[in-house]
C-alpha positions as CSV (number, residue, x, y, z in Angstrom):
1,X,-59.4,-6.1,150.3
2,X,-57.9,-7.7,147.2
3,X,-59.4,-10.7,145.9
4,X,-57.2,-13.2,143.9
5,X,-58.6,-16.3,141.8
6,X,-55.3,-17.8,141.6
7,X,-55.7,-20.3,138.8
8,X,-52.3,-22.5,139.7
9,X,-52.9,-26.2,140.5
10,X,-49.2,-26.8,141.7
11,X,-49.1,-27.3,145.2
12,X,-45.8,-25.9,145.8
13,X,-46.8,-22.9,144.2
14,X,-49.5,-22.4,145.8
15,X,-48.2,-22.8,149.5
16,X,-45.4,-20.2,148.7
17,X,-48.1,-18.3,147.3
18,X,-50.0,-17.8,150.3
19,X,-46.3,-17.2,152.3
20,X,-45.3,-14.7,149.7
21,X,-48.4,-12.4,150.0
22,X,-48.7,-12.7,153.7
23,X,-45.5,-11.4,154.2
24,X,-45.6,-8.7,151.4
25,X,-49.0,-8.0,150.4
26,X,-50.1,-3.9,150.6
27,X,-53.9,-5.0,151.8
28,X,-56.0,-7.8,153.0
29,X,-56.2,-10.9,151.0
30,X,-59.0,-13.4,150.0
31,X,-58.3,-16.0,147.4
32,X,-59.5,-18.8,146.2
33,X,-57.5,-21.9,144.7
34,X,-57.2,-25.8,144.3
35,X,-54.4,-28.1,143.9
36,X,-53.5,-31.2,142.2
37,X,-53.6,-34.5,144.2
38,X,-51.4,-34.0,147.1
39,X,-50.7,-34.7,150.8
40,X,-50.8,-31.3,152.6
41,X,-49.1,-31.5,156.4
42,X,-49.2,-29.3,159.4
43,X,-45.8,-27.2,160.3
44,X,-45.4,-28.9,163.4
45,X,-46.2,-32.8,162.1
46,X,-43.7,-35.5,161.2
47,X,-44.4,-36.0,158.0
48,X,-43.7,-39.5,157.7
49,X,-46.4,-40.7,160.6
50,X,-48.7,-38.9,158.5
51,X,-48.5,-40.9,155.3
52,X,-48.3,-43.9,153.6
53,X,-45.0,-43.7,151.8
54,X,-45.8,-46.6,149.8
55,X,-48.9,-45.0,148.7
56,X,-47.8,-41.9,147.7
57,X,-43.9,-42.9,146.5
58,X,-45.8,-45.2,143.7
59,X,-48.8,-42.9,142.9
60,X,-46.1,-39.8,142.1
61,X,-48.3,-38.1,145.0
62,X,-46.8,-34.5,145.8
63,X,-46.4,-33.9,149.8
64,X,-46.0,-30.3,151.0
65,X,-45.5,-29.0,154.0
66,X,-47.5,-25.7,155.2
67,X,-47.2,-22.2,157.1
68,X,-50.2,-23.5,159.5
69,X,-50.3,-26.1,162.2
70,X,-52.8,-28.9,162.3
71,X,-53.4,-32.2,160.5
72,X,-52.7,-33.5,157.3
73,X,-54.8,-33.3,154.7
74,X,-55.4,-35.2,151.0
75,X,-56.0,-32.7,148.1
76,X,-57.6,-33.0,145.0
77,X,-59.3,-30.8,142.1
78,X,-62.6,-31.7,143.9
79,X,-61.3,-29.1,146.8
80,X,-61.3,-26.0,147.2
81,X,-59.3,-23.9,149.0
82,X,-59.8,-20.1,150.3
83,X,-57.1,-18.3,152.3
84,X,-57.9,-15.0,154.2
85,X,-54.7,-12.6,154.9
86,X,-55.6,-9.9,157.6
87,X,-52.6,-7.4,157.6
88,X,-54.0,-6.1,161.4
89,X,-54.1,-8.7,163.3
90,X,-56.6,-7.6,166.8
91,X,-56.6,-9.5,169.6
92,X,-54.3,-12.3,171.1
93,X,-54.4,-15.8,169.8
94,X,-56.5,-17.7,167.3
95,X,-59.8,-16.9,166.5
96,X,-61.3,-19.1,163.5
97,X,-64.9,-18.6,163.6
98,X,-64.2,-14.7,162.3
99,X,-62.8,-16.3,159.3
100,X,-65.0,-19.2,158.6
101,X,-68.5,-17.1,159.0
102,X,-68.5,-15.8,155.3
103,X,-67.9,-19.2,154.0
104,X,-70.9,-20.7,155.9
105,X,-73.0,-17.4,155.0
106,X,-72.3,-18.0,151.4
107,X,-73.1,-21.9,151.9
108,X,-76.1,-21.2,153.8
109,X,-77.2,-19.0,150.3
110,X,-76.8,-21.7,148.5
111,X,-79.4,-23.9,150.6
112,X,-76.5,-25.9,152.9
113,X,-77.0,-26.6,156.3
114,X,-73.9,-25.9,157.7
115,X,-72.3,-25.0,160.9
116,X,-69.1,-24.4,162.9
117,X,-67.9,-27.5,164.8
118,X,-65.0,-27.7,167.3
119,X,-62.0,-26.5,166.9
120,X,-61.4,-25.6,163.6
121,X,-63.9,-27.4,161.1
122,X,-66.8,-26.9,159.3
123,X,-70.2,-29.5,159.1
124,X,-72.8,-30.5,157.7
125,X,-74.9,-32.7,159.5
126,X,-72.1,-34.0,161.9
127,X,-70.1,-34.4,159.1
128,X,-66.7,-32.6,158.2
129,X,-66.5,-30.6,155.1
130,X,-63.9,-28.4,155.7
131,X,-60.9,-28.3,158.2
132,X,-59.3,-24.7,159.1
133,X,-55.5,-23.6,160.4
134,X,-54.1,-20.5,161.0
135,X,-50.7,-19.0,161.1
136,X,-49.5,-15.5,162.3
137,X,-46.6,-13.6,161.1
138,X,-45.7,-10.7,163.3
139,X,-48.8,-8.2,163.4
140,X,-50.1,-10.4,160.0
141,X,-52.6,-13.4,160.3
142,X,-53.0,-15.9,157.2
143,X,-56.3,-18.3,157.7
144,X,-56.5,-21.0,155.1
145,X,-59.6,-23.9,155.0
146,X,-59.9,-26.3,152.9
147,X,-64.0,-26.8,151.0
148,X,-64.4,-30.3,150.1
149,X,-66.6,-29.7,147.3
150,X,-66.5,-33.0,145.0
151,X,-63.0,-34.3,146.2
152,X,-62.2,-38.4,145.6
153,X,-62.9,-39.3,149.6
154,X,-61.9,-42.8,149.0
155,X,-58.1,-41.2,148.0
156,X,-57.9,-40.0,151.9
157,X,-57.5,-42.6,153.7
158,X,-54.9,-44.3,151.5
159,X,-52.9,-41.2,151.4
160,X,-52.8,-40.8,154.8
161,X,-53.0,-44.2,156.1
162,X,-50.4,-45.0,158.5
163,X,-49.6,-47.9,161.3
164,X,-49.8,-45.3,164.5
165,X,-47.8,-48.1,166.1
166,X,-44.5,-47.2,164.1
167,X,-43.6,-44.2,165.3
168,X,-43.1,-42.5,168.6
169,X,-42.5,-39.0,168.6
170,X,-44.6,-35.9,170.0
171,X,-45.5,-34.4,166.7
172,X,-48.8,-33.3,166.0
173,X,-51.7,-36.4,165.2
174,X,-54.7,-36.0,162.5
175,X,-57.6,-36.9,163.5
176,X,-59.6,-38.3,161.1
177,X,-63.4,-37.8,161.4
178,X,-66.1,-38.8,159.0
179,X,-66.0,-36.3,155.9
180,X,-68.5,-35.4,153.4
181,X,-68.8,-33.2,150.2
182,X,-70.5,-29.9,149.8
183,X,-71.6,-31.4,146.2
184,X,-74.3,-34.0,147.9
185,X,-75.8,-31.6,150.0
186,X,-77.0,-28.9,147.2
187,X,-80.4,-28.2,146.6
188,X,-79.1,-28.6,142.6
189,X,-76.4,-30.0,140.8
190,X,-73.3,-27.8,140.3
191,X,-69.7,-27.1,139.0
192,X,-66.9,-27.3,140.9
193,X,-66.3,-23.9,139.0
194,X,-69.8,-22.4,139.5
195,X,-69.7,-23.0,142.9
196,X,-65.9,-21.3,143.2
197,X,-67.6,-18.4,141.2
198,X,-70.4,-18.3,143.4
199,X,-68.4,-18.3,146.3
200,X,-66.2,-14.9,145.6
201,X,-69.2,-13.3,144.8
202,X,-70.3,-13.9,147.7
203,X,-67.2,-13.3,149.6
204,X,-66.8,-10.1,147.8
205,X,-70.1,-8.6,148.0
206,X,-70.3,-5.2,147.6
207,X,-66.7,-5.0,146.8
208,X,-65.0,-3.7,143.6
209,X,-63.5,-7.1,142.5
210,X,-60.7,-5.9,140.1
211,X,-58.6,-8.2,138.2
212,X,-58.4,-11.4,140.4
213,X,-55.4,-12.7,139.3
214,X,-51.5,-13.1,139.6
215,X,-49.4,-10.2,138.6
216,X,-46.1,-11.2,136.5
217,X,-43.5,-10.6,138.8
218,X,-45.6,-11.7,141.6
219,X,-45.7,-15.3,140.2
220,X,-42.0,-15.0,139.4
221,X,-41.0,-13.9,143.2
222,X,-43.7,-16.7,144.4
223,X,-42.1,-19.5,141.8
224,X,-38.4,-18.6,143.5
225,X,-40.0,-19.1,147.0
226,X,-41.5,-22.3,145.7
227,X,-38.6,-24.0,144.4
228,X,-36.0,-22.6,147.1
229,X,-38.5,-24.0,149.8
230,X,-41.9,-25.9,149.2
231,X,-40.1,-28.1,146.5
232,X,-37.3,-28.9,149.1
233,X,-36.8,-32.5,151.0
234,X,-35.3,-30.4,153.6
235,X,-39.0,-28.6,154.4
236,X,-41.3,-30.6,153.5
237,X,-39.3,-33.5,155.6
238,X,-36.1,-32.8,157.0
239,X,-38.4,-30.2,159.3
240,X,-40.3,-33.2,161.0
241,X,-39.0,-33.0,164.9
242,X,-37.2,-35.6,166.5
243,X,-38.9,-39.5,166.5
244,X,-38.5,-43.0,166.4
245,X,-39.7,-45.8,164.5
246,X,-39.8,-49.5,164.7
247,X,-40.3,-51.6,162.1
248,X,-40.5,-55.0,161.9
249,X,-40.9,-56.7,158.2
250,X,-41.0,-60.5,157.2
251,X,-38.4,-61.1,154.2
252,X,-37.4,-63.9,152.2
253,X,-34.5,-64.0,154.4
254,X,-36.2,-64.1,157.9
255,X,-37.6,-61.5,160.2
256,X,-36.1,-57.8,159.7
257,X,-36.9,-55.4,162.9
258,X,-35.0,-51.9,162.5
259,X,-35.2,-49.1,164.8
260,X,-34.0,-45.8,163.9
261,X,-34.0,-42.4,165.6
262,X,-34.0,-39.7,163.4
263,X,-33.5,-35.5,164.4
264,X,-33.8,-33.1,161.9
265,X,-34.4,-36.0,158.9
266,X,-31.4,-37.9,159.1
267,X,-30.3,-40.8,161.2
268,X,-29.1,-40.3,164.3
269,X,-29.1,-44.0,165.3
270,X,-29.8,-47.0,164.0
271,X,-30.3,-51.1,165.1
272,X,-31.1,-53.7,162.9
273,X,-32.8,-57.6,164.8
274,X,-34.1,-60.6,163.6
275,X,-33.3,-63.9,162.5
276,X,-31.6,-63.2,159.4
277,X,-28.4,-64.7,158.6
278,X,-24.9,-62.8,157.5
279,X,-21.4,-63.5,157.1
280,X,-20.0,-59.9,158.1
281,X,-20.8,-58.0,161.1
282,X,-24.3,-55.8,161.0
283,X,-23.1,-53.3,163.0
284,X,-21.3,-51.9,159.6
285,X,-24.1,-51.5,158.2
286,X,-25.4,-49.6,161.0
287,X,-22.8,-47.2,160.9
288,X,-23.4,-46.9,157.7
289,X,-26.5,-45.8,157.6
290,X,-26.1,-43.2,160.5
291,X,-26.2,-38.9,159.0
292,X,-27.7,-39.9,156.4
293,X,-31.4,-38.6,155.2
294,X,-34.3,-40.5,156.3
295,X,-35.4,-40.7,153.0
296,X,-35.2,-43.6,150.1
297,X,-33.4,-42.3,147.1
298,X,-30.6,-41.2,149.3
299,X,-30.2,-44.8,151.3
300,X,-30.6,-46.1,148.0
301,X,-27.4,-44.1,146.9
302,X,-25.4,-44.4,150.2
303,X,-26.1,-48.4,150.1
304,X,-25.6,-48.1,145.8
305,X,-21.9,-50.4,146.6
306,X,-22.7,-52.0,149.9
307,X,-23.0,-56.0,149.5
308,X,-26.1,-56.2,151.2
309,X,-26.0,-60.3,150.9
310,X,-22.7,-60.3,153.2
311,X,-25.2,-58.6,155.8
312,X,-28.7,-60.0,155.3
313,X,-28.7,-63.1,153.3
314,X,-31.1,-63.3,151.0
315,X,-32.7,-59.6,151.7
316,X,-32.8,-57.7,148.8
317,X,-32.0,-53.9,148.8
318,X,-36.0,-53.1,147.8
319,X,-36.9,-55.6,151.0
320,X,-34.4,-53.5,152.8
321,X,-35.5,-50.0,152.2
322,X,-39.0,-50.9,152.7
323,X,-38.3,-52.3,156.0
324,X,-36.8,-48.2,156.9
325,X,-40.1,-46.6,156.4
């Protein structure tokens, strides 16, 4: 087995990272990593239902879309992350526990009470420390779980808070449960990096540890992944499935209520109520606003020379946009 300390804290990177090697790697994989603050989603979610755009658009917040299905998930230095790649996959389906017993081994060494809970995550006491997903490529299996080892809990729920009323679509749901960091529950204080140190030692028992990180034209072939795919709008959004949303939003110029259907990130249709007032027919607007992205920047642009006044008196483009998301 190779063990990697990959030292990147670029999301992007590191989500190509774990693509790259699992579909090229030479021998099983164990590495540890963190990332920046960032909104990580499950394959099959729409991202959208998933976050608060507000909250990340204004906070510069990175949202990536993964390999793995399952929920979305906040990131933050205070997390850890370990992915396993097994090149021989044996058996049919999905079989965490296999994956998630050295972590908890190496936990239990350090004097925490942990267990295997559900699903897919990891406890202590009842409470979630650590949530697990799992992706297969051909004969190849990738597990990654997240360790929330001092990680800013009060950042989750505003990354990933969401009115569930909004949108109607089939995509995958979090579930939020109560969470809780490894750091509180240590017999004595440690670093974030002790504790990542600690951990591949553990991990790695036995095992000639080598040199743990990166080769150079690895990171180059895994930086071209990155930026041709986990950097995209078309991955990390434009693959949502099909949904809906309805909106409704008070403005200065009366009540806005939109509802959109969007397939494959753009708009596929579109209708705009309310009480508003306008001197030219909405149903331009509409049309208007059909094939193009679901996203802000680019209704921004295709609305940059539309006189939005002659529409919706007295709604101003940034009342507008907000009332699309």
């Amino acid at each position: 087995m190779r063990f990697i300390h990959n030292t990147s804290t670029d999301p992007a990177f590191n989500l190509a990272c774990e693509e790259w090697l699992l579909k090229h790697s030479e021998e099983d994989v164990f590495m540890l990593w963190r990332n920046a603050p960032a909104v990580i989603v499950g394959r099959n979610q729409n991202t959208l239902s998933q976050i608060d755009e507000e909250f990340v658009r204004t906070r510069k917040i990175p949202v990536i879309r993964r390999l793995s299905g399952g929920g979305a998930m906040f990131h933050d230095l205070g997390n850890i992350n370990f992915t396993f790649i097994d090149l021989k996959r044996s058996g049919e389906g999905l079989d965490f526990r296999r994956f998630t017993e050295p972590i908890l081994d190496a936990l239990r060494h350090m004097g925490v009470p942990c267990e295997f809970d559900g699903r897919n995550d990891l406890v202590i006491k009842g409470q979630k420390f650590s949530g697990n997903a799992q992706h297969i490529h051909q004969n190849r299996v990738l597990h990654h779980g997240t360790l929330l080892f001092s990680s800013q809990i009060a950042d989750l729920s505003g990354a990933l808070r969401v009115d569930p009323e909004k949108y109607r679509d089939k995509a995958v749901k979090s579930v939020r449960k109560r969470v809780t960091n490894i750091a509180s529950h240590l017999p004595e204080p440690m670093s974030v990096d002790r504790f990542l140190n600690r951990l591949m030692a553990h991990v790695a028992t036995g095992a000639d540890r080598g040199d743990m990180s990166l080769a150079q034209e690895e990171i180059r072939a895994v930086e071209t992944l990155a930026e041709e795919k986990y950097r995209t709008w078309e991955w990390n959004f434009g693959y949502s499935p099909q949904y809906g949303l309805i909106r409704k939003n008070r403005t200065p110029g009366g009540l806005l209520e939109v509802h959109l259907d969007v397939n494959r990130g753009e708009i596929a249709a579109v209708r705009l109520f309310g009480d508003y007032f306008g001197s030219r027919d909405v149903g331009e607007l509409e049309a208007l606003l059909r094939g193009c992205r679901h996203e802000r920047e680019a209704l921004r642009l295709r609305l940059a020379d539309l006189p939005l006044e002659q529409y919706l008196r007295d709604v101003t483009m940034d009342d507008f946009l907000d009332s699309l998301f």
